[in-house]
C-alpha positions, 0 to 999 in steps of 0.5 A, a space after each residue: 815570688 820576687 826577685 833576688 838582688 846583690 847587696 854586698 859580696 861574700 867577704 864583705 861580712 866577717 863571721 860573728 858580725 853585722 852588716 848594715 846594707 841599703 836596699 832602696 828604701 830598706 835598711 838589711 841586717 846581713 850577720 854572718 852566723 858560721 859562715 851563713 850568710 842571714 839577712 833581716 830587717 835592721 830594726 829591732 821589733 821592740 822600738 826599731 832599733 838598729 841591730 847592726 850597731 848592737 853587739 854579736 856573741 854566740 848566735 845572738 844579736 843584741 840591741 844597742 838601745 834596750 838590750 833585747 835579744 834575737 837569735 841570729 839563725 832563724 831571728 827568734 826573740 830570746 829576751 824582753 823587750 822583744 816585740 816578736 820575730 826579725 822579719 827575715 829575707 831569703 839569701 843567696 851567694 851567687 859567685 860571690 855575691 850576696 843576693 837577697 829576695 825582695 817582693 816587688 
Protein backbone atom coordinates (compact mmCIF):
# COMPACT_ATOMS: atom_id res chain seq x y z
CA UNK A 1 0.00 0.00 0.00
CA UNK A 2 1.36 3.55 -0.41
CA UNK A 3 0.38 6.77 -0.14
CA UNK A 4 -2.21 8.85 -1.66
CA UNK A 5 -0.53 12.52 -2.86
CA UNK A 6 -2.28 15.84 -4.20
CA UNK A 7 -1.90 16.40 -7.56
CA UNK A 8 -4.45 19.20 -8.73
CA UNK A 9 -7.66 20.27 -7.50
CA UNK A 10 -11.19 19.13 -8.59
CA UNK A 11 -11.85 21.83 -11.21
CA UNK A 12 -8.74 21.60 -12.57
CA UNK A 13 -10.06 18.78 -15.18
CA UNK A 14 -12.95 19.79 -17.37
CA UNK A 15 -15.29 16.61 -18.22
CA UNK A 16 -14.02 14.85 -21.57
CA UNK A 17 -10.58 16.28 -20.98
CA UNK A 18 -6.97 15.50 -20.15
CA UNK A 19 -4.87 16.66 -17.87
CA UNK A 20 -0.98 16.38 -17.74
CA UNK A 21 0.49 16.44 -13.84
CA UNK A 22 3.86 16.08 -12.69
CA UNK A 23 4.63 13.48 -9.84
CA UNK A 24 8.35 13.49 -9.04
CA UNK A 25 9.69 11.72 -11.52
CA UNK A 26 6.27 10.58 -13.00
CA UNK A 27 4.25 12.16 -15.65
CA UNK A 28 0.20 11.36 -14.60
CA UNK A 29 -2.75 11.43 -17.35
CA UNK A 30 -5.70 12.90 -15.15
CA UNK A 31 -8.91 12.58 -17.70
CA UNK A 32 -12.16 13.55 -16.26
CA UNK A 33 -14.55 10.89 -17.73
CA UNK A 34 -18.26 12.01 -16.50
CA UNK A 35 -17.28 13.48 -13.69
CA UNK A 36 -14.59 10.80 -12.34
CA UNK A 37 -11.74 11.87 -11.98
CA UNK A 38 -9.20 8.75 -13.54
CA UNK A 39 -5.52 8.96 -13.41
CA UNK A 40 -2.76 6.65 -15.78
CA UNK A 41 0.64 6.94 -16.69
CA UNK A 42 0.84 9.68 -19.54
CA UNK A 43 2.38 7.36 -22.00
CA UNK A 44 0.93 5.50 -24.80
CA UNK A 45 1.89 1.66 -24.52
CA UNK A 46 2.40 1.49 -28.02
CA UNK A 47 5.68 3.62 -28.39
CA UNK A 48 5.07 6.10 -25.20
CA UNK A 49 3.50 8.58 -26.61
CA UNK A 50 2.02 11.20 -24.61
CA UNK A 51 -1.84 10.90 -24.13
CA UNK A 52 -2.75 14.18 -22.63
CA UNK A 53 -1.58 15.99 -26.07
CA UNK A 54 -3.81 13.13 -27.87
CA UNK A 55 -7.72 13.84 -28.29
CA UNK A 56 -10.84 12.78 -25.81
CA UNK A 57 -14.35 11.82 -27.59
CA UNK A 58 -16.93 9.27 -26.09
CA UNK A 59 -14.70 7.72 -23.54
CA UNK A 60 -11.91 7.05 -25.49
CA UNK A 61 -8.28 8.66 -25.53
CA UNK A 62 -6.64 8.55 -28.57
CA UNK A 63 -2.68 9.01 -29.13
CA UNK A 64 -1.33 11.90 -31.01
CA UNK A 65 1.60 9.99 -32.53
CA UNK A 66 0.03 6.69 -34.37
CA UNK A 67 -3.34 6.89 -33.23
CA UNK A 68 -3.93 4.17 -31.01
CA UNK A 69 -6.75 3.81 -28.72
CA UNK A 70 -7.72 3.33 -25.00
CA UNK A 71 -10.47 3.31 -23.37
CA UNK A 72 -10.77 6.24 -20.51
CA UNK A 73 -12.64 4.24 -17.45
CA UNK A 74 -10.75 1.19 -16.96
CA UNK A 75 -7.28 2.17 -19.65
CA UNK A 76 -8.21 -1.04 -21.85
CA UNK A 77 -6.47 -0.87 -25.76
CA UNK A 78 -9.38 -0.45 -28.15
CA UNK A 79 -7.11 -0.29 -31.47
CA UNK A 80 -3.72 -1.24 -32.88
CA UNK A 81 -0.81 -0.03 -32.15
CA UNK A 82 -1.89 -0.52 -28.94
CA UNK A 83 0.97 -2.43 -26.64
CA UNK A 84 -1.50 -3.28 -23.87
CA UNK A 85 -3.53 -1.77 -20.84
CA UNK A 86 -2.73 1.94 -19.41
CA UNK A 87 -1.19 1.49 -16.01
CA UNK A 88 -3.50 2.85 -14.16
CA UNK A 89 -3.23 5.04 -10.16
CA UNK A 90 -5.85 4.86 -7.50
CA UNK A 91 -7.94 8.26 -6.97
CA UNK A 92 -9.36 10.06 -4.74
CA UNK A 93 -11.09 13.75 -4.30
CA UNK A 94 -10.52 14.71 -0.97
CA UNK A 95 -11.94 18.21 -0.20
CA UNK A 96 -11.46 19.22 -3.23
CA UNK A 97 -8.21 18.02 -4.10
CA UNK A 98 -7.31 15.34 -6.18
CA UNK A 99 -5.01 12.80 -4.75
CA UNK A 100 -3.53 9.72 -6.24
CA UNK A 101 -1.75 6.60 -4.86
CA UNK A 102 1.67 5.88 -5.50
CA UNK A 103 4.06 3.20 -4.11
CA UNK A 104 6.66 4.32 -2.29
Amino acid sequence: MGRFVKVAEDGDVRPGKAKAVRLADRKVALFNENGAILAYEDYCTHTGGPLTQGSCADGVVTCLWHGAQFRIADGAPLTPPAGGRLRGYPVRVVDGAIEIEIDE
